[in-house]
Backbone bond lengths (Angstrom), bond angles and torsions (degrees), N, CA, C in turn:
res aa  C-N    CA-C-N  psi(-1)  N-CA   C-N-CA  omega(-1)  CA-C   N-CA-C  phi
1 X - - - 1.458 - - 1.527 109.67 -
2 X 1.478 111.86 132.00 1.292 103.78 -166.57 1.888 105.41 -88.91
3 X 0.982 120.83 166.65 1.651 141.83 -159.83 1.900 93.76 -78.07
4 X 1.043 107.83 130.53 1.181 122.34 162.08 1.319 122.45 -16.86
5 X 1.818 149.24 127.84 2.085 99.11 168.48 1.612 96.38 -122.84
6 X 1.423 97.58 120.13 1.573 115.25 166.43 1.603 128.17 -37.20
7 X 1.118 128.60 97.61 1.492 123.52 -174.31 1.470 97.82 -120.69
8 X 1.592 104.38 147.33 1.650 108.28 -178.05 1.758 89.12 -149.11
9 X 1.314 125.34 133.97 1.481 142.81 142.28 1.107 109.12 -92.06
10 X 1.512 100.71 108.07 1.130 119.74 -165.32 1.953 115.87 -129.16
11 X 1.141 133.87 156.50 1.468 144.51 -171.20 1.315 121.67 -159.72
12 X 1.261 138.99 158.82 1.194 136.64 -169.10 1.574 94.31 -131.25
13 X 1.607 121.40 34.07 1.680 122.58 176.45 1.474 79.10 -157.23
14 X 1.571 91.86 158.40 1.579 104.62 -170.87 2.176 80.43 -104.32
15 X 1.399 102.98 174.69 1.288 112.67 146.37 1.904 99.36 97.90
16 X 1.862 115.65 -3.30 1.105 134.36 -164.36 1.532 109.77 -77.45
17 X 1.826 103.84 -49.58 1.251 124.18 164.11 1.668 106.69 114.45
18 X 1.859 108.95 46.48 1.268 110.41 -176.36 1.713 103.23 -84.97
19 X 0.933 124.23 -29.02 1.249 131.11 -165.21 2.207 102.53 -84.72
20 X 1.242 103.96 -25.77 1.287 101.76 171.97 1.409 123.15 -95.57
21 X 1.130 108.85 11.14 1.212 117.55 -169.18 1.457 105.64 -101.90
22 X 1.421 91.39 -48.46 1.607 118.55 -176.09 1.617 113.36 -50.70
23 X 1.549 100.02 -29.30 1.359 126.94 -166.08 2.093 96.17 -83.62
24 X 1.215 97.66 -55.58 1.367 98.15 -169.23 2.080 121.62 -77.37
25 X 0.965 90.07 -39.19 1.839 106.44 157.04 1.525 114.65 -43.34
26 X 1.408 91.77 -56.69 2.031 106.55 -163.58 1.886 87.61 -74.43
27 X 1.042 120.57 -31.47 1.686 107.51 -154.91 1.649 88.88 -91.52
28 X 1.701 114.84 -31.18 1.894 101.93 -179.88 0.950 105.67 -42.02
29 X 1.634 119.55 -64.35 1.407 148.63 -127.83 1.843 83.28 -79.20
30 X 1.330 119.37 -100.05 1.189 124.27 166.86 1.888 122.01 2.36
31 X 1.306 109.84 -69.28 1.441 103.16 -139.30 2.040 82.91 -113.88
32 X 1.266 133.26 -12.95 1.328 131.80 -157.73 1.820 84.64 -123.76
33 X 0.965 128.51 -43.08 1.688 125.37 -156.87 1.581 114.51 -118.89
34 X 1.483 111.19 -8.63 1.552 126.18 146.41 1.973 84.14 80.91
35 X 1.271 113.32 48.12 1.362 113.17 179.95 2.085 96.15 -115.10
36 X 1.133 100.86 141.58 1.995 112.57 -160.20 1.559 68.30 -90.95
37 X 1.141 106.50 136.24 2.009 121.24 166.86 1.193 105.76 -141.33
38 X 1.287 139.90 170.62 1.356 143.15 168.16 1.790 107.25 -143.18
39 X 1.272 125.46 132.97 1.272 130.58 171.88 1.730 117.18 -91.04
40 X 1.309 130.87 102.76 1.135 133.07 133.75 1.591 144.85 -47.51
41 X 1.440 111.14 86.54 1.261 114.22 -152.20 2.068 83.95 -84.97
42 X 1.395 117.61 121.70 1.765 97.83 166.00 1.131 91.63 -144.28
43 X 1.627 137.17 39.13 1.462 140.15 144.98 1.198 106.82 -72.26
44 X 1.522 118.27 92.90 1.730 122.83 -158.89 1.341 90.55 -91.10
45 X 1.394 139.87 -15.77 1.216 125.22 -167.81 1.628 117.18 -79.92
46 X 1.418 103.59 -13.79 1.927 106.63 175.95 1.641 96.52 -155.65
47 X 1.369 128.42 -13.34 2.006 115.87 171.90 1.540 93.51 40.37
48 X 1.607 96.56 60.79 1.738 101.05 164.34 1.586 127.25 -54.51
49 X 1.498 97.42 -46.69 1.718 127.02 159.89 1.616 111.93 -29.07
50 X 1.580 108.40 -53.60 1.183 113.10 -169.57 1.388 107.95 -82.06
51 X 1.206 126.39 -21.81 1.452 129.27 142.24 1.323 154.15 -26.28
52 X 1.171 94.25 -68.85 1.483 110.80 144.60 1.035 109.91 -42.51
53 X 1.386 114.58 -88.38 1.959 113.97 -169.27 1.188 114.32 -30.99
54 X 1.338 112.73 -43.27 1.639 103.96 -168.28 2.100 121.38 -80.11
55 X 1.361 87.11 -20.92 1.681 108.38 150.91 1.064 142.93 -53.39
56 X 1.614 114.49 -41.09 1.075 137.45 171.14 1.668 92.52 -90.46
57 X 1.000 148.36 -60.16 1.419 122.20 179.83 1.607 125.96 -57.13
58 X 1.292 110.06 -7.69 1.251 90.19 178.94 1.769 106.70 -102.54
59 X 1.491 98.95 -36.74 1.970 104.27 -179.04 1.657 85.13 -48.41
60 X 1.134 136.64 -39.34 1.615 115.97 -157.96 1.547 118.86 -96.22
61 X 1.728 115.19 -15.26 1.168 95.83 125.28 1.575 159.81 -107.31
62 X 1.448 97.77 24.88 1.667 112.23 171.50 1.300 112.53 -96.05
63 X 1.616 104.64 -14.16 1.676 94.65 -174.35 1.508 112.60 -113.31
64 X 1.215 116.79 110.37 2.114 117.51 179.89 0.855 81.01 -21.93
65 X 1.482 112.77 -94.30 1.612 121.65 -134.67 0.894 124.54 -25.04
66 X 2.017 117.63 -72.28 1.402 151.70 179.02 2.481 94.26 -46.10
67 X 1.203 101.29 -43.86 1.597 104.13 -155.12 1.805 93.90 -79.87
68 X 1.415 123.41 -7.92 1.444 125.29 139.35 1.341 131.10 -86.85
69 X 1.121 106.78 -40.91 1.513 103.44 164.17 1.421 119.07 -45.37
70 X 1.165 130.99 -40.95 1.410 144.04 168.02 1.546 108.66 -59.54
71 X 1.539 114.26 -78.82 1.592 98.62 166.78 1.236 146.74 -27.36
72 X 1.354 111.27 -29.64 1.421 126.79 160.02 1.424 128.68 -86.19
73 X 1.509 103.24 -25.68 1.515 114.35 -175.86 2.036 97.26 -65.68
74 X 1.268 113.86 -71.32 1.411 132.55 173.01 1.682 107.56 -77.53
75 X 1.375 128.36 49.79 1.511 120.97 142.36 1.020 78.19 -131.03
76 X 1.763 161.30 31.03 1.300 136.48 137.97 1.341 115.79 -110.59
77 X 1.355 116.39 -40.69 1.581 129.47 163.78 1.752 117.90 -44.32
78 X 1.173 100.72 -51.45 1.535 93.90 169.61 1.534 135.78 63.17
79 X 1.776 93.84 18.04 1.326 98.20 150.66 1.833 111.97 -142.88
80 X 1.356 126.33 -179.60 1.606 127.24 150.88 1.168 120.10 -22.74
81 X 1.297 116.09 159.43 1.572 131.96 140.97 1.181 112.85 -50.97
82 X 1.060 126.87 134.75 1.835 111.03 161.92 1.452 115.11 -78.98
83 X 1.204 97.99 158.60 1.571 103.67 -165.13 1.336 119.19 -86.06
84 X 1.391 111.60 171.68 1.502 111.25 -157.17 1.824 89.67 -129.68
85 X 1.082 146.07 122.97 1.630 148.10 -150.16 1.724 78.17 -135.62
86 X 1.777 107.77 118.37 1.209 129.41 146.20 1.502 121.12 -80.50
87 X 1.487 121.22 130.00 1.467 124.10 -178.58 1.225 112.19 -165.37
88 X 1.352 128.66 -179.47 1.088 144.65 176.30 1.640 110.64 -86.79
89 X 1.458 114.26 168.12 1.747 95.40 -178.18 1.869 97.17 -79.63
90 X 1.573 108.61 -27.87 1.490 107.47 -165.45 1.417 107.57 -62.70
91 X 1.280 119.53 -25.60 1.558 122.80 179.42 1.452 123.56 -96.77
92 X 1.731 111.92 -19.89 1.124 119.48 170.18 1.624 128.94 -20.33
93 X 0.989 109.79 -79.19 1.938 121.20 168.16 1.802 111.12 -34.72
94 X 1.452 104.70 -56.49 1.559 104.90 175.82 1.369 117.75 -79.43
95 X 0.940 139.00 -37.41 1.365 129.87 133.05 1.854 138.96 -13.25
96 X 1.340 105.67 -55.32 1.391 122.84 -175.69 1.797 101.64 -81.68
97 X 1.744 121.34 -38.33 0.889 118.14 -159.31 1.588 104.00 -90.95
98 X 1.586 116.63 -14.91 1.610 113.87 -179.76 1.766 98.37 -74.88
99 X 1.771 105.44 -34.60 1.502 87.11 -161.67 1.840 116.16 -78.51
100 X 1.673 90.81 -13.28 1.769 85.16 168.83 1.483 115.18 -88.09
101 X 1.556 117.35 -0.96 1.654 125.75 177.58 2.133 90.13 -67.21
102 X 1.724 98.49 -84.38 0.917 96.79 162.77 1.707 155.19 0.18
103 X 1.303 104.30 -56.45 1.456 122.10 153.23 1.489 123.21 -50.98
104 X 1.515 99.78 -72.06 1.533 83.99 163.41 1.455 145.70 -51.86
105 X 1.452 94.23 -42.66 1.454 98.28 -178.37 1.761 116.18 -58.71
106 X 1.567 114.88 -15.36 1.210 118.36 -170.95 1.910 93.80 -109.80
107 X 1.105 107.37 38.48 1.843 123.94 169.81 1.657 96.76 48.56
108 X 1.571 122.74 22.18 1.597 125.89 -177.76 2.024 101.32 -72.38
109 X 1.439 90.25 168.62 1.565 75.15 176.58 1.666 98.57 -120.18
110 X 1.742 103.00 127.32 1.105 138.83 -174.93 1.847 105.97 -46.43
111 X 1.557 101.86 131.75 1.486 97.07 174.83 1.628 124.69 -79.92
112 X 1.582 105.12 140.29 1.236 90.01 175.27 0.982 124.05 -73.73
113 X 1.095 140.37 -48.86 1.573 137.84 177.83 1.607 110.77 -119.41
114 X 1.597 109.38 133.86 0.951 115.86 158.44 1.005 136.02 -124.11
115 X 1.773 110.49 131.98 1.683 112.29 179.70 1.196 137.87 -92.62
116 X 1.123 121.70 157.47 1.961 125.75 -166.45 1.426 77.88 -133.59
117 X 1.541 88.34 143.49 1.793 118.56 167.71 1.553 90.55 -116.86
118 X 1.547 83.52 132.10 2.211 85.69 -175.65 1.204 100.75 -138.85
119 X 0.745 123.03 119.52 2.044 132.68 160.58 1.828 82.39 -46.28
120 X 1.346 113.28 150.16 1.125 144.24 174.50 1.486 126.83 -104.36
121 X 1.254 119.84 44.73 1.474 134.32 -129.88 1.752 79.36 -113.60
122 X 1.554 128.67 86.54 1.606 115.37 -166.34 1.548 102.11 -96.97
123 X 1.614 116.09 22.45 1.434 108.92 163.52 1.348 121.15 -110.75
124 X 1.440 118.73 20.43 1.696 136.51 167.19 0.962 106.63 -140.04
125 X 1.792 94.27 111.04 1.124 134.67 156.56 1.758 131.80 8.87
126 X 1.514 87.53 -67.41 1.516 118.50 -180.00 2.045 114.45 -45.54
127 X 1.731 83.57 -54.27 1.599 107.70 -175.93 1.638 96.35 -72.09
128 X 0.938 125.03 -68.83 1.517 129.33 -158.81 1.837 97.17 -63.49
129 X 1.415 122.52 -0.36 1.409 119.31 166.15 1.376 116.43 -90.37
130 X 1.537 117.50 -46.60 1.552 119.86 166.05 1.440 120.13 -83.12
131 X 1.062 123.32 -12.96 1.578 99.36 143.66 1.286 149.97 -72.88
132 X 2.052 104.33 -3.94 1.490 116.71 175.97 1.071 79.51 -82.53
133 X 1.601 132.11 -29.94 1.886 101.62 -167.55 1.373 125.09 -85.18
134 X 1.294 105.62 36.28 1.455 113.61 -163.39 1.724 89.63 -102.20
135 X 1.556 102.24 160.78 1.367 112.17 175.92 1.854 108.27 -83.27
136 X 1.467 88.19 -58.41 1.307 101.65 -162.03 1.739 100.42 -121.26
137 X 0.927 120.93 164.76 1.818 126.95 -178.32 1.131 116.83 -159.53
138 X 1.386 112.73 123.11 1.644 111.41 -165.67 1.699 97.13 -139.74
139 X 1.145 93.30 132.75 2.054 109.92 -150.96 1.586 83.79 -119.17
140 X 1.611 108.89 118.79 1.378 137.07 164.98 1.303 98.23 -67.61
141 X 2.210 111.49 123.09 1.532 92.34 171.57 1.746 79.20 -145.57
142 X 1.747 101.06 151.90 1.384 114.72 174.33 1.454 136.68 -100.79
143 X 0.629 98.71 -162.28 1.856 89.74 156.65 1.632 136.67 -115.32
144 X 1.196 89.51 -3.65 1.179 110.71 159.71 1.620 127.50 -73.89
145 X 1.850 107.92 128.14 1.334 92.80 -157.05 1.465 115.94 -65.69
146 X 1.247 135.25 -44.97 1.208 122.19 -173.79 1.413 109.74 -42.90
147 X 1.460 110.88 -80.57 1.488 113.31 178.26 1.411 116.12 -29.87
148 X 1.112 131.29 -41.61 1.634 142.84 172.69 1.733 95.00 -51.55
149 X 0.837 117.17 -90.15 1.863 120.92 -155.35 1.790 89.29 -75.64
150 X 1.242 137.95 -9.36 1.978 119.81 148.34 1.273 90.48 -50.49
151 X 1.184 106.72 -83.21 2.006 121.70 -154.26 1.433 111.57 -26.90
152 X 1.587 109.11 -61.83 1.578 119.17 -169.35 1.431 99.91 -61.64
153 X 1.861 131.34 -43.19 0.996 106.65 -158.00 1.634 98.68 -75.21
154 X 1.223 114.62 -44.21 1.580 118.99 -179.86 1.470 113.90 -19.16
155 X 1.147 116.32 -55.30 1.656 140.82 -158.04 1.291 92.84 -80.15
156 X 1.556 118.31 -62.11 1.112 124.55 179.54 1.953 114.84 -23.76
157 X 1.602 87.56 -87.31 2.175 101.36 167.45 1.097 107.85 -32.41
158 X 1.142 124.83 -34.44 1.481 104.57 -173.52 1.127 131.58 -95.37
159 X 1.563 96.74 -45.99 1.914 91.63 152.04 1.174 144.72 -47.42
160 X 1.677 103.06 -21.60 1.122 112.32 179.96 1.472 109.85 -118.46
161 X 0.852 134.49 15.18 1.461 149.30 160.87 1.439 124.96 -110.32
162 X 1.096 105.78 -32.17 2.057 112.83 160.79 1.308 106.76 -106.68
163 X 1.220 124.67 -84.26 1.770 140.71 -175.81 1.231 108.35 -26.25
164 X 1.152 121.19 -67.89 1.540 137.46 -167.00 1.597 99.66 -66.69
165 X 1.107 146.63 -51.97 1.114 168.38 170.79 1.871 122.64 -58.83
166 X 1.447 102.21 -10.01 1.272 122.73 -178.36 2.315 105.63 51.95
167 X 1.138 108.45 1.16 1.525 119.56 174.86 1.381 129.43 -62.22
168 X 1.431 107.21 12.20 1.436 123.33 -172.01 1.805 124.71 -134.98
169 X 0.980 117.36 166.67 1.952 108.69 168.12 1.331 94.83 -99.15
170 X 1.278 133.07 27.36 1.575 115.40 -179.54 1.685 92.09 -90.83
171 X 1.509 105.90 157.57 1.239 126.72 172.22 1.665 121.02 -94.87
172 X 1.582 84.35 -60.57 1.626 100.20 169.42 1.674 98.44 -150.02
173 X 1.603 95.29 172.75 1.571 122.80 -163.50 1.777 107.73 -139.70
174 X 1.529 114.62 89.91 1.164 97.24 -166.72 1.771 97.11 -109.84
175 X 1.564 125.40 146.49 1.319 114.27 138.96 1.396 136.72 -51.20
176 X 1.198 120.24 131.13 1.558 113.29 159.33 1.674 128.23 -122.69
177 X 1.356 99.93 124.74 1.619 105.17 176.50 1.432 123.53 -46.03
178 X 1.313 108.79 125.69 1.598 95.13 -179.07 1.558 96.27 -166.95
179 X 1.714 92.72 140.61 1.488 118.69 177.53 2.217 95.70 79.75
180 X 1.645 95.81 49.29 1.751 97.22 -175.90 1.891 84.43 -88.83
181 X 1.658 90.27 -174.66 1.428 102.92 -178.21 1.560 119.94 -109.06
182 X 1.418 96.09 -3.22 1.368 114.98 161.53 1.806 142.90 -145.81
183 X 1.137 141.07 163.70 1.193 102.57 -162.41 1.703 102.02 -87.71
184 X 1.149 137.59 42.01 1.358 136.76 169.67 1.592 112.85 -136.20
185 X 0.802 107.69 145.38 1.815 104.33 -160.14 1.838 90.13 -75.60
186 X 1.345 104.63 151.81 1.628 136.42 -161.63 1.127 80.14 -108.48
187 X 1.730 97.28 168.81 1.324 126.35 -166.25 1.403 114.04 -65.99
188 X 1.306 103.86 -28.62 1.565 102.15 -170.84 1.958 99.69 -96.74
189 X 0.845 118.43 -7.11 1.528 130.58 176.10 1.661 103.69 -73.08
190 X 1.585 112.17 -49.79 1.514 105.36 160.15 1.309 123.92 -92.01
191 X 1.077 115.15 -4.45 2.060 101.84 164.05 1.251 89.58 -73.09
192 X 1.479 137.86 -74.21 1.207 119.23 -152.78 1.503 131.48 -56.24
193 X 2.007 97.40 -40.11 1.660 82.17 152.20 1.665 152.21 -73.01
194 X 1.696 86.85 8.87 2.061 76.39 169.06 1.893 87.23 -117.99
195 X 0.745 107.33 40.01 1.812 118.47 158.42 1.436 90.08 -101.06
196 X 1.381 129.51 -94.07 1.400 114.10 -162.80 0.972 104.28 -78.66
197 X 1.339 155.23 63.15 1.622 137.14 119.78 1.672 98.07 -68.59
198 X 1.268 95.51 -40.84 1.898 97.61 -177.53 1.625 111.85 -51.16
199 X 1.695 111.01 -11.06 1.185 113.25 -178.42 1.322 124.87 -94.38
200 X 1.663 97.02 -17.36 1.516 111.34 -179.15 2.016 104.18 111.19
201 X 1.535 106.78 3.71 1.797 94.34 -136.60 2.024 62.30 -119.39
202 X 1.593 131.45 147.05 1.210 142.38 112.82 1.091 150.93 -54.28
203 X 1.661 140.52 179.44 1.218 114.87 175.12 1.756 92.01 -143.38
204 X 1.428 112.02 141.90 1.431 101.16 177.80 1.753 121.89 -51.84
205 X 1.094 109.70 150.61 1.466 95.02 161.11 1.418 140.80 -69.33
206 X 0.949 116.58 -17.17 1.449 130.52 -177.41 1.791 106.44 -94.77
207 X 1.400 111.09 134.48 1.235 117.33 177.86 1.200 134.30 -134.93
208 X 1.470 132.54 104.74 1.066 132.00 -172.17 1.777 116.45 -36.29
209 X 1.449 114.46 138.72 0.913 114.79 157.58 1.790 139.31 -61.73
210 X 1.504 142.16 156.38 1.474 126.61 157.17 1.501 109.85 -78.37
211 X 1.432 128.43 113.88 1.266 126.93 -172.31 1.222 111.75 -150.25
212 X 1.178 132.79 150.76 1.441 143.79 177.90 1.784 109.84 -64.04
213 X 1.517 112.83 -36.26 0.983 115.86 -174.31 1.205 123.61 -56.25
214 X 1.803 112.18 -25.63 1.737 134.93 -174.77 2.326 89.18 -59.66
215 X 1.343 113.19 -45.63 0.948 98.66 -171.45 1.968 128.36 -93.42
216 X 1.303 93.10 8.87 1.847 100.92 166.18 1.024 113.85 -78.21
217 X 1.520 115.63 100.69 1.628 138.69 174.18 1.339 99.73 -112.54
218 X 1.234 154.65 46.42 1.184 139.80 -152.17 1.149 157.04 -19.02
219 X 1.840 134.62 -175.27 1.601 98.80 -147.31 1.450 76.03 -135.61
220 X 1.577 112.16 178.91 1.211 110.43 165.03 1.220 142.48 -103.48
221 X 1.808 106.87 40.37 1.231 118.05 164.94 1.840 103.48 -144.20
222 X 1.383 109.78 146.21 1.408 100.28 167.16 1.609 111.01 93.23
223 X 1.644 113.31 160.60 1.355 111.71 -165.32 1.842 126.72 -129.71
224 X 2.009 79.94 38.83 1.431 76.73 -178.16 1.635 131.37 -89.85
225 X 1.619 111.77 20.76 1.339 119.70 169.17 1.729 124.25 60.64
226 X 1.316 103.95 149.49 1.356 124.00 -156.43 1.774 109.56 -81.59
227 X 1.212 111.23 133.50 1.171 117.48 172.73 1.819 98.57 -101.86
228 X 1.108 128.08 -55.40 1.505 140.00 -168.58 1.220 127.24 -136.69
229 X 1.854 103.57 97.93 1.263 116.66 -172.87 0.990 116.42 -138.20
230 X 1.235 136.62 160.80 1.550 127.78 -173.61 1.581 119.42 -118.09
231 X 1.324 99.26 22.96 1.619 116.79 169.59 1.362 117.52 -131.09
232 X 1.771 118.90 -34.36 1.548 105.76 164.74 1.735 103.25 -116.08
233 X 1.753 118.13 166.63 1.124 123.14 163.41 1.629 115.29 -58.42
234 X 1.128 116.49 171.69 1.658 136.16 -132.98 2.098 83.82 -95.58
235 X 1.120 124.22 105.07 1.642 111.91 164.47 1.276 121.10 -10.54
236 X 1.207 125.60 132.23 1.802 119.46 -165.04 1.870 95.78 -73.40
237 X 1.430 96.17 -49.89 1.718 110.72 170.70 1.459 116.78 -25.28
238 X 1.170 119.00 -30.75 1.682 128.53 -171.68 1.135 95.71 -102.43
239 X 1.357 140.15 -18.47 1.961 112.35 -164.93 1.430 96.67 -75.45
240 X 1.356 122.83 -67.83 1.111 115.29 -171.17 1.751 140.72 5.43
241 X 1.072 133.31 44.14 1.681 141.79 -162.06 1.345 98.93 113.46
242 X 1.285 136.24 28.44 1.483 115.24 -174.94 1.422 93.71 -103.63
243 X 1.887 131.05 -23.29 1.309 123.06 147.90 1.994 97.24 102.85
244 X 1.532 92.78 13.84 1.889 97.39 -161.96 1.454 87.31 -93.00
245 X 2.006 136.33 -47.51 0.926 114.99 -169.69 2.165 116.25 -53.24
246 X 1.169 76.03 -25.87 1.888 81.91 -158.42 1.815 98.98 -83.02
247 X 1.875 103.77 -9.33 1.862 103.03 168.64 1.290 96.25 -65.63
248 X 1.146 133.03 -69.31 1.561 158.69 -134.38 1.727 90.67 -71.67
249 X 1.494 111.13 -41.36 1.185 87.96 179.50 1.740 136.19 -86.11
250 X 1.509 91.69 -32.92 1.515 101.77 152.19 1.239 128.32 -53.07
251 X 1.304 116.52 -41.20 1.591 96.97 163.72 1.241 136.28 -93.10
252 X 1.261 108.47 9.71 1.700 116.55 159.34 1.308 133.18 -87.41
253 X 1.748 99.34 -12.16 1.802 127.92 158.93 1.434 93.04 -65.98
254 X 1.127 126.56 -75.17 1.560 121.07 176.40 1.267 135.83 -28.91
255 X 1.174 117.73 -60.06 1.419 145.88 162.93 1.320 114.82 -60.24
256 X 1.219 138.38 22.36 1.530 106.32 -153.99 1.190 167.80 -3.73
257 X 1.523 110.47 28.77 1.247 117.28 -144.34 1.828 98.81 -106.15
């Protein structure tokens, strides 16, 4: 049985969209592509993760619609939510690795990949340890300048402070576009990526769109359906240009999973 593989979207600026991403990846994979995932929430400073979940449990039971949609979603699906593991970043790894020990030992079937949402904070200790233990790392970057020069430098340290250095379990370190204005990367989406190739660092090809749809989590009245939830798959109504089936798949080319 092959080993778990650790993935974290990760940033050292809030507002990038690591934590929604984390949300929308883990729920394709999971609830649309029948892939066992587990979420590591150890952004102790707000457990955005745990947010969500608890959002999505309540719009679904305040809202008919959504609180059938669910009944039907899971009397054919036929398994859980996957779980969402609150922790610290220092405990993160031992944490994630008892509950896939665990699994097996109770004949469960082991997740393939599991994700951590991590504040990117690379001047504690703690953080800059579980992100070398990451397999893979995929850094939310915008177009917006701040968020733009966080992201690159983020990616930057690390590539060149673990990666480059062979001092890490990371494999690779990719950027990803997100919150663009179209679904094909803009002009400044390719200057900047042959800026950091000079860095050593890529950027996936595929790029999220800026769309309203990133924010339909649902409400508790009314039936206009979920784009991003961490208990049902994404409204079929919303994929259309949202550019997530063709994320999910690029990074599962990556990942092998």
């Amino acid at each position: 049985m092959s080993e778990p593989v650790f993935v974290a979207f990760a940033t050292q600026k809030g507002g990038a969209g690591k934590s929604t991403l984390t949300a929308l990846v883990a729920s394709y994979l999971h609830y649309v592509q029948n892939v066992e995932v587990v979420a590591v929430d150890c952004d102790s400073t707000q457990h955005t993760l745990d947010v969500y979940r608890k959002h999505d449990l309540l719009v679904t039971e305040e809202n008919p619609t959504l609180r059938r949609t669910m009944h039907r979603f899971y009397s054919e699906f036929k398994k859980e939510p996957y779980e969402i593991l609150l922790t610290s970043p220092s405990d993160a790894v031992a944490v994630a690795e008892r509950y896939c020990n665990e699994r097996v030992f109770l004949g469960e079937e082991e997740p393939k990949v599991v994700f951590f949402d991590i504040t990117g904070t690379m001047n504690v200790p703690e953080i800059v340890k579980l992100i070398a233990s990451m397999d893979y790392i995929f850094v939310p970057i915008t177009t917006e300048t701040g968020d733009m020069a966080s992201s690159i430098a983020f990616a930057s340290n690390v590539y060149n402070g673990m990666v480059a250095t062979c001092d890490t379990c990371i494999k690779e370190i990719h950027l990803v576009w997100n919150k663009v204005n179209t679904r094909e990367k803009s002009n400044i989406c390719n200057v900047i990526d042959k800026y950091i190739s000079t860095l050593g660092i890529s950027s996936l090809n595929t790029v999220l769109v800026k769309s309203t749809r990133f924010e339909k989590d649902g409400k508790e009245m009314g039936g206009n359906g979920i784009f991003r939830s961490t208990m049902l798959p994404p409204d079929k109504k919303f994929l259309p240009g949202s550019n997530l089936e063709e994320l999910v798949s690029e990074i599962r080319s990556i990942i092998k999973v």
